[in-house]
N, CA, C and O of each residue as an XYZ file, in Angstrom:
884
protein
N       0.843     -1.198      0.000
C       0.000      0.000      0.000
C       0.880      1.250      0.000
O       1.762      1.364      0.851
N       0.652      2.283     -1.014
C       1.445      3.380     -1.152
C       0.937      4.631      0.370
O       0.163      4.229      1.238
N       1.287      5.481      0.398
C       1.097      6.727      1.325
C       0.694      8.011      0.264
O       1.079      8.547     -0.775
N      -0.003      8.066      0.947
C      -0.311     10.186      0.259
C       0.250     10.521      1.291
O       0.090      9.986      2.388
N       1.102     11.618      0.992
C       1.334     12.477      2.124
C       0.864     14.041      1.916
O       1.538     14.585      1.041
N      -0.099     14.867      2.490
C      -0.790     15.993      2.389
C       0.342     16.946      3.173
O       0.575     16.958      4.382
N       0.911     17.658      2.229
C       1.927     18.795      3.052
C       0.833     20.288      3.739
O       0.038     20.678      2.884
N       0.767     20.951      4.894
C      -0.029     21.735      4.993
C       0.813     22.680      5.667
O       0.873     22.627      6.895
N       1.675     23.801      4.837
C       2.230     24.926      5.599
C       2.347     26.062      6.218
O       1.278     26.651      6.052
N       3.109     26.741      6.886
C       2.511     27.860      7.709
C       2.289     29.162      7.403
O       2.825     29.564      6.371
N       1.634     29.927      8.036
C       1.115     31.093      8.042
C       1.014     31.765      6.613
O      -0.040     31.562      6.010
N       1.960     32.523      6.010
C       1.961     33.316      4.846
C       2.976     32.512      3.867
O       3.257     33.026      2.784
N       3.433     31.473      4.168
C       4.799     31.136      3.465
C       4.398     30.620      1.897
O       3.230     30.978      1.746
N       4.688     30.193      1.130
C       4.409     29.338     -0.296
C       4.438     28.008      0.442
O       4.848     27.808      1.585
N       3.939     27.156     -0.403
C       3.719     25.801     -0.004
C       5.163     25.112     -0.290
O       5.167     24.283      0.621
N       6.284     24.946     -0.920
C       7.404     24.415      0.011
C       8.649     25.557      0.536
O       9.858     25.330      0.484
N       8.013     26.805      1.038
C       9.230     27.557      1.366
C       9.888     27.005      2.704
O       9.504     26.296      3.634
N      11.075     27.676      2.357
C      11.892     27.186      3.783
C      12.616     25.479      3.928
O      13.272     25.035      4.870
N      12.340     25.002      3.045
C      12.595     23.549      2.756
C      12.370     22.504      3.510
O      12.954     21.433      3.346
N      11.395     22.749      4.515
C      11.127     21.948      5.393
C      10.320     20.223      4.642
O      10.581     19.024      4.741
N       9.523     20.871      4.093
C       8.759     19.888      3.466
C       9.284     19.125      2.578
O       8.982     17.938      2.457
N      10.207     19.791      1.795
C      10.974     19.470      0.563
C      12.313     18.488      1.551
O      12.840     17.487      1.065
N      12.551     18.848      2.489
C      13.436     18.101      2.935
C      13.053     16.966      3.908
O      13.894     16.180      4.346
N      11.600     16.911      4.259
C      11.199     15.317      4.701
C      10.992     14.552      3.377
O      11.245     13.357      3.223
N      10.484     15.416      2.412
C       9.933     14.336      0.781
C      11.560     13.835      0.816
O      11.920     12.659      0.759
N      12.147     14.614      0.887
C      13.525     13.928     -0.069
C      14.195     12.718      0.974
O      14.856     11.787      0.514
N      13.955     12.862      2.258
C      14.225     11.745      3.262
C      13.458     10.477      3.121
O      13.856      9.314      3.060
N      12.740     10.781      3.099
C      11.351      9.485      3.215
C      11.606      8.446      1.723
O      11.851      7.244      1.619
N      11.419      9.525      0.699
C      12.178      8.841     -0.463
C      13.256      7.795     -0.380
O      13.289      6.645     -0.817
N      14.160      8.532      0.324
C      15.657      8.066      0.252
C      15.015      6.744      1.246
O      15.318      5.596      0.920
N      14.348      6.919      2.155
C      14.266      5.571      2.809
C      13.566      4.803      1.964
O      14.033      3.667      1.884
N      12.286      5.070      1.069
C      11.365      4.182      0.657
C      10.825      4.769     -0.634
O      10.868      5.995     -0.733
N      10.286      4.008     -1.711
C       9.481      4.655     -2.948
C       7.700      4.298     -2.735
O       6.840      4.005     -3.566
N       7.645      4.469     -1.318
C       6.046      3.962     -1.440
C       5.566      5.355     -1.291
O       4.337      5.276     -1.288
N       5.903      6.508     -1.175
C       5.006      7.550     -0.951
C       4.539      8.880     -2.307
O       5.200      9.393     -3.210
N       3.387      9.012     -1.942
C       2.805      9.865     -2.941
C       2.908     11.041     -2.815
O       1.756     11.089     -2.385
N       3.413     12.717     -2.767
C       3.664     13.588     -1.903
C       2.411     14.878     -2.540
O       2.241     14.981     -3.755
N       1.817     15.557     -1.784
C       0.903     16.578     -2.423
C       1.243     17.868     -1.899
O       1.324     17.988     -0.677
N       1.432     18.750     -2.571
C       1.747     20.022     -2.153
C       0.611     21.038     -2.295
O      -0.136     20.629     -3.184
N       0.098     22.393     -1.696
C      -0.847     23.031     -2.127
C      -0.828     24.482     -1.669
O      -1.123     24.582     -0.479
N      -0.620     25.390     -2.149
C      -0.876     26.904     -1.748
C      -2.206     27.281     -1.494
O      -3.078     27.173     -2.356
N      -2.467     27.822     -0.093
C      -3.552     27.825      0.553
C      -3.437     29.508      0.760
O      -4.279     29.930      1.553
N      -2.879     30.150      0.401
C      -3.131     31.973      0.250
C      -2.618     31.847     -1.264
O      -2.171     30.836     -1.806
N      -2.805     33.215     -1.850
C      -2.433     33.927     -2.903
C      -0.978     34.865     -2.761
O      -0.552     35.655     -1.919
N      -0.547     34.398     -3.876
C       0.995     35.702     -3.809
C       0.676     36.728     -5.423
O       0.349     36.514     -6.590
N       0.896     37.457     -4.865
C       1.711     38.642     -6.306
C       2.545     37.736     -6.999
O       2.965     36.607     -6.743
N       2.704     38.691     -8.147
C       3.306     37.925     -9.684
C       4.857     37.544     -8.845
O       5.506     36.499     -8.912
N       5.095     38.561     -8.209
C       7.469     37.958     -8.078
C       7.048     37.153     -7.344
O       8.041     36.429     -7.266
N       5.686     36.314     -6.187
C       5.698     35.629     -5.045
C       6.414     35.993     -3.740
O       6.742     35.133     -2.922
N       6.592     37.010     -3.614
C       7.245     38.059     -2.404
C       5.897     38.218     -1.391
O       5.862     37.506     -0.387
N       5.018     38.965     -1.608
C       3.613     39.901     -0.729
C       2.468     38.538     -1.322
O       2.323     38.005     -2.422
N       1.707     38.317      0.232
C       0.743     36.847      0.146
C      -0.285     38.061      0.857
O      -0.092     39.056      1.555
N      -1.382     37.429      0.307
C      -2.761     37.673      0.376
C      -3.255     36.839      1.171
O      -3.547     35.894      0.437
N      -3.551     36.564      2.242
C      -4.018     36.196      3.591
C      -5.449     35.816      3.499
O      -6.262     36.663      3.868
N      -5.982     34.413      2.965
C      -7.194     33.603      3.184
C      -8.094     33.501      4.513
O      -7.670     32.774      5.411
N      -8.887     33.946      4.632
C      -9.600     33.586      6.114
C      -9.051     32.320      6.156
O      -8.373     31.957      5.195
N      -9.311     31.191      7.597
C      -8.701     30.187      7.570
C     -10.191     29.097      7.064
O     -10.036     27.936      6.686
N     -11.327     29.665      7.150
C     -12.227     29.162      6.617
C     -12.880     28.709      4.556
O     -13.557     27.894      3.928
N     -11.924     30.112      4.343
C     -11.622     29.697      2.877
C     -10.362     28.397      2.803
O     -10.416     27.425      2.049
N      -9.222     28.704      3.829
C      -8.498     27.841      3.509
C      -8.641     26.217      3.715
O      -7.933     25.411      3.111
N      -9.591     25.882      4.590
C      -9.535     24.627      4.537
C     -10.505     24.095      3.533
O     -10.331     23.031      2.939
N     -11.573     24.912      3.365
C     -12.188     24.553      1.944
C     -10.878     24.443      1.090
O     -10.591     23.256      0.936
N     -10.233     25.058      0.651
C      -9.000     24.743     -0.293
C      -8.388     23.228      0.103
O      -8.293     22.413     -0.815
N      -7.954     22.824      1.513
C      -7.072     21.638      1.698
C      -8.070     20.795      1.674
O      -7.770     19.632      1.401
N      -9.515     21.108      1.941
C     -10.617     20.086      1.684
C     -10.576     19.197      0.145
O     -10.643     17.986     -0.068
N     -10.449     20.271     -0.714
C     -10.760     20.094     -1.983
C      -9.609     19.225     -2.377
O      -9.796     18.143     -2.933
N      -8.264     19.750     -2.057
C      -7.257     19.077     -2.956
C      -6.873     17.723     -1.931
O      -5.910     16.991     -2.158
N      -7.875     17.530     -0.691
C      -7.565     15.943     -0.381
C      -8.337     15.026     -0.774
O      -8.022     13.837     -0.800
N      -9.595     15.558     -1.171
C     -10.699     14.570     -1.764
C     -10.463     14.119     -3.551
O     -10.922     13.185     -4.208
N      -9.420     15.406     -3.963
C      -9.294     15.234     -5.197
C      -8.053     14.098     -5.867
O      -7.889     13.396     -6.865
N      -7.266     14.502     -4.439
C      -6.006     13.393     -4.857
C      -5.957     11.674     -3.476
O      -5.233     10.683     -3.569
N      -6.916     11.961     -2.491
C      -6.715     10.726     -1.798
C      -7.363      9.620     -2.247
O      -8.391      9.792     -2.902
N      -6.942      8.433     -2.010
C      -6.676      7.201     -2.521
C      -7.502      6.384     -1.042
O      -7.153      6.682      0.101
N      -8.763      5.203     -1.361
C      -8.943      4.369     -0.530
C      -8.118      3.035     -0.437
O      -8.115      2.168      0.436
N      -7.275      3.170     -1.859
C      -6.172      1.993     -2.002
C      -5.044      2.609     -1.179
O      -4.473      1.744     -0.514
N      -4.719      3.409     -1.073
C      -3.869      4.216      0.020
C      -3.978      4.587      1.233
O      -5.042      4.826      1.803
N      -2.961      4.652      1.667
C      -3.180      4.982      3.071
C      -3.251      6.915      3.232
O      -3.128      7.444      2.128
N      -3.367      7.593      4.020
C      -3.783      9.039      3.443
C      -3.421     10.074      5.162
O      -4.096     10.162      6.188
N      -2.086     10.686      4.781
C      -1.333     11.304      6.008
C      -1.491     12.877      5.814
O      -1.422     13.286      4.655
N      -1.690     13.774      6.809
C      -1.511     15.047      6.731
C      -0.537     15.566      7.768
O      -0.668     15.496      8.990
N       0.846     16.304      6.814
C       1.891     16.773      7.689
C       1.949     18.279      7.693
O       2.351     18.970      6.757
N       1.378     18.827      9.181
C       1.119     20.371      8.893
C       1.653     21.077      9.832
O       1.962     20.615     10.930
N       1.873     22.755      9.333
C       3.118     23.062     10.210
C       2.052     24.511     11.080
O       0.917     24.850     10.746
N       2.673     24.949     11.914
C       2.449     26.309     12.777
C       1.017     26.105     12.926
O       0.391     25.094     13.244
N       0.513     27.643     12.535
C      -0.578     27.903     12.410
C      -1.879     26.826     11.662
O      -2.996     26.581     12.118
N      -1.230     26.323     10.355
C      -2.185     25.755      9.709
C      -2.443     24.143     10.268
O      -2.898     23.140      9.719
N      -1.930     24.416     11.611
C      -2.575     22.832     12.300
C      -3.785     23.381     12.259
O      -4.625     22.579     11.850
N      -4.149     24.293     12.487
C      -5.449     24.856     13.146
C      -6.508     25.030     11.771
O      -7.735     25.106     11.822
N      -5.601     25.069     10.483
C      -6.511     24.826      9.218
C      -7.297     23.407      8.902
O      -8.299     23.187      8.222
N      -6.502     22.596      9.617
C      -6.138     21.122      9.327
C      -7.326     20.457     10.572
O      -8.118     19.559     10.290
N      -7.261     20.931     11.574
C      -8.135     20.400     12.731
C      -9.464     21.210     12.111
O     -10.345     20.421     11.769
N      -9.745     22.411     11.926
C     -10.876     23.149     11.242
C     -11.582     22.399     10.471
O     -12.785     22.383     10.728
N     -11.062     21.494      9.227
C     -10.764     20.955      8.408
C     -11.995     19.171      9.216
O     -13.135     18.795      8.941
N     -11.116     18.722     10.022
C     -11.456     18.021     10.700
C     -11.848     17.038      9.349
O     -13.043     16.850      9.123
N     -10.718     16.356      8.369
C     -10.779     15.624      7.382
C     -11.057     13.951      7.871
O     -10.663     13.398      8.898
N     -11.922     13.358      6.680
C     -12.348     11.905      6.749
C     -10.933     11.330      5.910
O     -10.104     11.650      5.058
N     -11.410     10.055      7.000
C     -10.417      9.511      5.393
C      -8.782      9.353      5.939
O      -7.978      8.523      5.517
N      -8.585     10.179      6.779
C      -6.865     10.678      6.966
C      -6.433      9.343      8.140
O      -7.156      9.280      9.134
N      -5.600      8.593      8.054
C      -5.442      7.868      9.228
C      -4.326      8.364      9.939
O      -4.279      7.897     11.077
N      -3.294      9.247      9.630
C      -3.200      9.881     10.114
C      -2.367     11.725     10.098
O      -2.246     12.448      9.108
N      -1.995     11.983     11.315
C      -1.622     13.234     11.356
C      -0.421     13.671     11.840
O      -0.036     12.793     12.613
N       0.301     14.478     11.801
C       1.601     14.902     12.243
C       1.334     16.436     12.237
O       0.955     16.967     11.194
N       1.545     17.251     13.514
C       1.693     18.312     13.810
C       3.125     19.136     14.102
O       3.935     18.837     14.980
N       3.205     19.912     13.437
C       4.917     20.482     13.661
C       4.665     21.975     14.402
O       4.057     22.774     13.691
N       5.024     22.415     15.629
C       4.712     23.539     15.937
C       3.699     24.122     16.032
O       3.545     25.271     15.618
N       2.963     23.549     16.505
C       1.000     23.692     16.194
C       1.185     25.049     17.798
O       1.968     25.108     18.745
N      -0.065     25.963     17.318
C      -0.065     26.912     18.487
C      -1.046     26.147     19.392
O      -1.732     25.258     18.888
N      -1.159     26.463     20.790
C      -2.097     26.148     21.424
C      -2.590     27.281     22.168
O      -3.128     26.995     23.238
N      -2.540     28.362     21.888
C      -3.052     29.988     22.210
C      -3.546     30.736     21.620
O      -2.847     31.707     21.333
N      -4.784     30.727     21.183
C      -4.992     31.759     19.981
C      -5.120     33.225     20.523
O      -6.178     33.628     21.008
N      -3.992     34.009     20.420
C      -3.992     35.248     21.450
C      -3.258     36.122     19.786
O      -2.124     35.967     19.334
N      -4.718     37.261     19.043
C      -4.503     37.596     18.392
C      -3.787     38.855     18.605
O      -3.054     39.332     17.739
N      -4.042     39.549     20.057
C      -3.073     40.451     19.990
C      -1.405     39.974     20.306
O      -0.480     40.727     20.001
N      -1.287     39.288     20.636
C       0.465     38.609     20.704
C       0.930     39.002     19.227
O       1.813     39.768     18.841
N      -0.246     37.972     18.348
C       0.347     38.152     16.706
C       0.411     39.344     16.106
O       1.315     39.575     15.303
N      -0.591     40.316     16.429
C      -0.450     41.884     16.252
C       0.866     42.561     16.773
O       1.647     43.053     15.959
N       1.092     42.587     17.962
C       2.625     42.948     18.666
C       3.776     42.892     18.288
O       4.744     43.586     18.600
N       3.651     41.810     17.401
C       5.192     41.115     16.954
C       5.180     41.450     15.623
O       5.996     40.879     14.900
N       4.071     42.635     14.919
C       4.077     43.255     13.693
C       3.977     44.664     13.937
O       4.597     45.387     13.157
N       3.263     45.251     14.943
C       3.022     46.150     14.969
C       3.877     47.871     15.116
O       3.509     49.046     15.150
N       5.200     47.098     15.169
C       6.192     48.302     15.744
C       6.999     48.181     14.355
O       7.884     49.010     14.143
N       6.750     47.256     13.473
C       7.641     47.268     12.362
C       7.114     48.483     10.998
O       5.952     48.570     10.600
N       7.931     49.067     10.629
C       8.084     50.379      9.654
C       7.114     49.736      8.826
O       7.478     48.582      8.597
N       5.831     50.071      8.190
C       5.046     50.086      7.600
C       3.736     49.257      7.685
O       2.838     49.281      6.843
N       3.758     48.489      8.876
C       2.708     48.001      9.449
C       1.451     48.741      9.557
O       1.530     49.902      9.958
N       0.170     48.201      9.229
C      -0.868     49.386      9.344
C      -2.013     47.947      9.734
O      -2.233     46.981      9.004
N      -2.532     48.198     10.969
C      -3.814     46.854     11.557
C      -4.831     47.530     11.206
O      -4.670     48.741     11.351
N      -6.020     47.152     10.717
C      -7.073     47.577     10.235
C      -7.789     46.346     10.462
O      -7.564     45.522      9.575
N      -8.760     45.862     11.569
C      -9.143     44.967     11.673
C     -10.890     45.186     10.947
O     -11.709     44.295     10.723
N     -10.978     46.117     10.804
C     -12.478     46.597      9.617
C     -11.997     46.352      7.985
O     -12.519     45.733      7.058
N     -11.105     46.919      8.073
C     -10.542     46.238      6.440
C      -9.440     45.446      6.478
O      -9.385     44.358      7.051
N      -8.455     46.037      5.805
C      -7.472     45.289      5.039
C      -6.121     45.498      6.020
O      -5.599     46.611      5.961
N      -5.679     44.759      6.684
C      -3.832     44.974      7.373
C      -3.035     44.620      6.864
O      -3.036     43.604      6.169
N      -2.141     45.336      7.055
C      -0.993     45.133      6.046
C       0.366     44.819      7.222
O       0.631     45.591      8.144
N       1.133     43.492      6.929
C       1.523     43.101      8.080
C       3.044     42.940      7.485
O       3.131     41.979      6.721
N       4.347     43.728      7.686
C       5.621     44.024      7.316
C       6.028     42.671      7.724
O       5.551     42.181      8.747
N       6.971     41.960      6.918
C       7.567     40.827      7.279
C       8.932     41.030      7.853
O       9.539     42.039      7.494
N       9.469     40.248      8.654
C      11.251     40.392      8.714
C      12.245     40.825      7.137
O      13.170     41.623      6.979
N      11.496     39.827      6.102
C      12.127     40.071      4.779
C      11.946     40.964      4.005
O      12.503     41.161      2.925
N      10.793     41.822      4.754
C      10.776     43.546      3.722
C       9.247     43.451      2.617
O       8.616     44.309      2.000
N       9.068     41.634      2.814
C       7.725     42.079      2.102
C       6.302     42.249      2.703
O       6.410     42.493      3.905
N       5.197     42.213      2.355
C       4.206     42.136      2.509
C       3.330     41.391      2.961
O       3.441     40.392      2.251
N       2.512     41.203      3.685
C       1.401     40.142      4.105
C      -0.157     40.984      4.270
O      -0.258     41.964      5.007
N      -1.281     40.459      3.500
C      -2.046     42.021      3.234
C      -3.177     40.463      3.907
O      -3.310     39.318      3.475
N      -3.832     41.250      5.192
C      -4.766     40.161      6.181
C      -6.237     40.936      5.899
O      -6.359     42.152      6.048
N      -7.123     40.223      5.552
C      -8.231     40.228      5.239
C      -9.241     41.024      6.783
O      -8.794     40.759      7.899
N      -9.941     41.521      6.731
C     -10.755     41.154      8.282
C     -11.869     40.263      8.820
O     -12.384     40.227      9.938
N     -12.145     39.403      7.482
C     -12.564     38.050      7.896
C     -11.715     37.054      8.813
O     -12.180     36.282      9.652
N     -10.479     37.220      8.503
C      -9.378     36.723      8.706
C      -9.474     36.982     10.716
O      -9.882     36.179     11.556
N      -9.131     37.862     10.841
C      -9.358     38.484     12.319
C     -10.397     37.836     13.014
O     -10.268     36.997     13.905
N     -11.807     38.452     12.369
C     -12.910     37.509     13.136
C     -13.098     36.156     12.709
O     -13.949     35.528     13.340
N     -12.732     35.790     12.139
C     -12.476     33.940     12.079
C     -11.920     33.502     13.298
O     -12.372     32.562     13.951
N     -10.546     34.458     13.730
C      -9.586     33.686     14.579
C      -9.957     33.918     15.801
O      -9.393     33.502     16.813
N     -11.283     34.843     15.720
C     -11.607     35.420     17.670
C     -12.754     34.398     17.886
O     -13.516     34.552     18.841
N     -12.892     33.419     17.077
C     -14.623     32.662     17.317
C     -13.825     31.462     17.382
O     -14.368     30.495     17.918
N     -12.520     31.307     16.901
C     -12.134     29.728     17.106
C     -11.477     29.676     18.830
O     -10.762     30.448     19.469
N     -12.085     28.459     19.121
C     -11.056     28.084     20.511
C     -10.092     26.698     19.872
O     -10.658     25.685     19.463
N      -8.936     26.815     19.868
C      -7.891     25.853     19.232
C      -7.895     24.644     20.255
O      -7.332     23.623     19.860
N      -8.436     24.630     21.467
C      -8.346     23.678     22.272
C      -9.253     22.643     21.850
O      -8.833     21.516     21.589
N     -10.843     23.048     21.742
C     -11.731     22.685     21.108
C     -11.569     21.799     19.632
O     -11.957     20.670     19.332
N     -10.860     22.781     18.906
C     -10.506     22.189     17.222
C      -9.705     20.583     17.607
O      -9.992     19.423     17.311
N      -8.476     21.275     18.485
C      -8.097     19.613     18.460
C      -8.593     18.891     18.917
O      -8.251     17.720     18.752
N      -9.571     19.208     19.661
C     -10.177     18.110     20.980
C     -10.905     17.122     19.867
O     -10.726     15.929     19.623
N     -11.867     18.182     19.248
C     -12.806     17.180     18.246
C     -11.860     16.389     17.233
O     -12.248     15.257     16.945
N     -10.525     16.888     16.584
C      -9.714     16.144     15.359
C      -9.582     14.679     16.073
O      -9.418     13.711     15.330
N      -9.653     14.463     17.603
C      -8.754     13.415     17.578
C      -9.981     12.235     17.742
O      -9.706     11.203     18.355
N     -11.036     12.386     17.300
C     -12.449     11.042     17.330
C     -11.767     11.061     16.024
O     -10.967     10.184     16.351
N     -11.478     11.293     15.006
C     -11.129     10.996     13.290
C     -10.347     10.710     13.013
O     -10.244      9.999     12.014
N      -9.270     11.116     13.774
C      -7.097     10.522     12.939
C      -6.556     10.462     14.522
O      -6.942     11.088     15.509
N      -5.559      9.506     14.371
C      -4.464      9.122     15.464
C      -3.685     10.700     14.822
O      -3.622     10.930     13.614
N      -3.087     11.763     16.006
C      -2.410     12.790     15.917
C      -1.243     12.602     16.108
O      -1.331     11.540     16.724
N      -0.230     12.807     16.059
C       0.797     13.134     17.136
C       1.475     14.466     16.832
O       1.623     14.682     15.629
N       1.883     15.332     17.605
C       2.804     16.368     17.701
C       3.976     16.370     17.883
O       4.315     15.285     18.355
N       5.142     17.326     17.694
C       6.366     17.466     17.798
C       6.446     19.229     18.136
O       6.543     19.912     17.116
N       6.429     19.626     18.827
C       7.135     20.748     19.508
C       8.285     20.826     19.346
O       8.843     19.737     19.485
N       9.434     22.273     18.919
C      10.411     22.608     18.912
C      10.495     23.355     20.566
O       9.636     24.018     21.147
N      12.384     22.795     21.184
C      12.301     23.133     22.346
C      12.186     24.556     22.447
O      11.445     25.150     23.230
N      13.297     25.290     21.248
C      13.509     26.516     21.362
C      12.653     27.810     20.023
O      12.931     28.642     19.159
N      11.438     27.094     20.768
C      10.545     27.532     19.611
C      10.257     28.891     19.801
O       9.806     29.221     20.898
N      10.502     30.065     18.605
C      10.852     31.754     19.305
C       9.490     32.273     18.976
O       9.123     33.220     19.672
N       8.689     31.858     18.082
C       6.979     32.298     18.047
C       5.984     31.377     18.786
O       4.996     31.917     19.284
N       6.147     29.998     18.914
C       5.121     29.554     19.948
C       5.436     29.058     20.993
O       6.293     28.176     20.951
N       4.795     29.489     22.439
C       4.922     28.950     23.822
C       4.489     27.888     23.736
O       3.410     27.789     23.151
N       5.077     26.766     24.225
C       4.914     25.462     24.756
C       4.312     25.037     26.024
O       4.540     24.006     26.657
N       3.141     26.433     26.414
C       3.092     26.485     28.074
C       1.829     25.808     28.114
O       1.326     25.792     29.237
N       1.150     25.223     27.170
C      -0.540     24.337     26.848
C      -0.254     23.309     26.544
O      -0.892     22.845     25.599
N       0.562     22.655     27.017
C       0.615     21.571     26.757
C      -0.098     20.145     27.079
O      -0.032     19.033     26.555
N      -0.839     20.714     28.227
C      -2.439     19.996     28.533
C      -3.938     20.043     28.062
O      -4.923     19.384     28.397
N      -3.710     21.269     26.982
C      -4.492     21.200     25.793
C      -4.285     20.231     25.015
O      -5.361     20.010     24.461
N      -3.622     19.620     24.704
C      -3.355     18.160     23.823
C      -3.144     17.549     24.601
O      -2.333     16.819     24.031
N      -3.227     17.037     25.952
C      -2.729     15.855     26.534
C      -2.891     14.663     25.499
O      -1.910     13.991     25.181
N      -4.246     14.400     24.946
C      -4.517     12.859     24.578
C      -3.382     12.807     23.030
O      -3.324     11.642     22.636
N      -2.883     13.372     22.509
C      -2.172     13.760     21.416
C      -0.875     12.733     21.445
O      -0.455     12.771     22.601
N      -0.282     12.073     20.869
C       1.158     11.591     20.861
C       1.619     12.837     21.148
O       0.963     13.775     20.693
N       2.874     13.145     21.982
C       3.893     14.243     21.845
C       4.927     14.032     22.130
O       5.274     13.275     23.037
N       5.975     14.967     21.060
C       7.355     14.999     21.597
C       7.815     16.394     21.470
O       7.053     17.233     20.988
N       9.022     16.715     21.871
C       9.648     17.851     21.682
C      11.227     17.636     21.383
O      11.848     16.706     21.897
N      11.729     18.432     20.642
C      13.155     18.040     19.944
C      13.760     19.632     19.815
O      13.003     20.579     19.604
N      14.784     19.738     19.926
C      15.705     20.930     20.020
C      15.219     21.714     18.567
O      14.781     21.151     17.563
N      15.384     22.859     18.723
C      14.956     23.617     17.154
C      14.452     24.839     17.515
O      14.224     25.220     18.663
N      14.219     25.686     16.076
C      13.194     27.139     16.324
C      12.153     25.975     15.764
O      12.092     24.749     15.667
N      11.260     27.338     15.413
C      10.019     27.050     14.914
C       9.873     26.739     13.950
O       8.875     26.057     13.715
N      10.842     27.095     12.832
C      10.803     25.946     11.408
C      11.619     25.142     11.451
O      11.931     24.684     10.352
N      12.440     24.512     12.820
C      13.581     23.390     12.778
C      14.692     23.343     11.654
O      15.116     22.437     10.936
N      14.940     24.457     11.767
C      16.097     24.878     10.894
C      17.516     24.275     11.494
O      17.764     24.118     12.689
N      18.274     24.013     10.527
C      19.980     23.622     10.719
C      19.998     22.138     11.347
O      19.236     21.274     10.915
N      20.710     21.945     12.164
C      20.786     20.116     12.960
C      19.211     19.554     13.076
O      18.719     18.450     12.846
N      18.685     20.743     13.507
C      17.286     19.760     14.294
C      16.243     19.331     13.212
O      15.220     18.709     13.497
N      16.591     19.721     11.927
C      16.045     19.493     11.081
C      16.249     17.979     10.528
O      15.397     17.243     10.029
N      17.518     17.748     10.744
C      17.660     16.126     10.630
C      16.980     15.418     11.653
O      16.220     14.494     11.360
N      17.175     15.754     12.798
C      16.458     15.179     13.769
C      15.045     15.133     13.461
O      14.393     14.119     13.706
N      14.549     16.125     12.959
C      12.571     16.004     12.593
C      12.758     14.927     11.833
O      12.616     13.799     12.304
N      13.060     15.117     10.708
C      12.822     14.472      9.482
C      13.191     12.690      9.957
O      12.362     11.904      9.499
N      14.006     12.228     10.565
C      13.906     10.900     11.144
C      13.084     10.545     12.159
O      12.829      9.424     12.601
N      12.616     11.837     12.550
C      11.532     11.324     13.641
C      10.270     11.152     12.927
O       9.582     10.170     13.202
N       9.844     12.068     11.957
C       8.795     11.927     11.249
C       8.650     10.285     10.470
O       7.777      9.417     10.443
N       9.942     10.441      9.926
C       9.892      8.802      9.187
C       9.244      7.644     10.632
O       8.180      7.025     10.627
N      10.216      7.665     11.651
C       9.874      6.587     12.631
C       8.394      6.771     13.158
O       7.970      5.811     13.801
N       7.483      7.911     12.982
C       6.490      8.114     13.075
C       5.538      7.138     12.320
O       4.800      6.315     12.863
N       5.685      7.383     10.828
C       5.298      6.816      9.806
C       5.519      5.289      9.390
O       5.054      4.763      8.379
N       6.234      4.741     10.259
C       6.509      3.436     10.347
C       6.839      2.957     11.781
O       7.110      1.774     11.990
């Protein structure tokens, strides 16, 4: 039996930036040729792909809805590996079918002014939670947030989302220790969850990135 594997990435990024994803496909490979890999952009970018257009998270899982029903397999087995924020697309989502799940850095706080704070002092930031915010990145570009977007995220309780994901897919999580955007302090919000935690930031960049990527495999087998 082959694997789908459903990549689901974070916040504003393109669907394989940062190489996270691109660098478990290329591991898993190297161990095995049974897997199927699906990639999917769940916001919009401008023509250079620099400045992303920010999906309510309710448009977005209609999007990961669509492209899992379109490519999963009942001859297959059918995995979703999702990072940061878009655990919370993915539990929203609350997909049939998936046996199972892998969480990378999933928040367990939905505290929208934190995420405002950590934009708000940067040179061209403008919050407009009636219209359109425009949210300065570290890299100089753009992130333009809807205000559906806002009130989507004040009606969700994330404790709730996972509580219900886990009657449908076996979960497990992986927390980064030295994770610099999400606190690890809820961690009894997932009690029933597999969990681990492994040295890293929040996209497990440099060493700990080898370390994910073999943990993910031993996950998967």
């Amino acid at each position: 039996m082959k694997k789908n594997i459903f990549f689901v990435h974070g916040f504003w990024v393109r669907k394989d930036a940062r190489g996270m994803f691109t660098d478990i496909e290329s591991y898993l490979l190297e161990q095995s040729e049974e897997y199927n890999f699906f990639y999917t952009d769940l916001n919009d970018f401008c023509e250079d792909g620099k400045d992303t257009f920010l999906k309510p998270l309710s448009e977005q899982a209609e999007i990961l809805g669509r492209v899992i029903k379109d490519n999963m397999s009942n001859l297959n087995e059918n995995i979703i590996i999702a990072h940061s924020q878009w655990c919370i697309v993915t539990a929203l989502l609350k997909p049939d079918n998936i046996s199972k799940i892998v969480f990378l850095a999933p928040p367990t706080n939905n505290d929208i002014d934190k995420t405002i704070k950590n934009f708000e002092t940067r040179p061209g930031t403008d919050i407009n939670k009636q219209g359109v915010s425009i949210l300065m990145r570290s890299d100089g570009n753009k992130t333009f947030v809807p205000a559906k977007y806002w009130k989507e995220r004040q009606q969700y309780h994330y404790e709730n989302l996972y509580r219900d994901l886990k009657d449908t897919s076996r979960v497990s999580v992986i927390f980064a220790a030295q994770d610099e955007l999400i606190k690890n302090d809820a961690l009894e919000s997932i009690k029933w969850y597999e969990i681990q935690t492994i040295d890293g930031n929040h996209n497990f960049d440099g060493e700990s990135r080898k370390t994910l990527v073999k943990y993910i495999w031993k996950l998967l087998n």
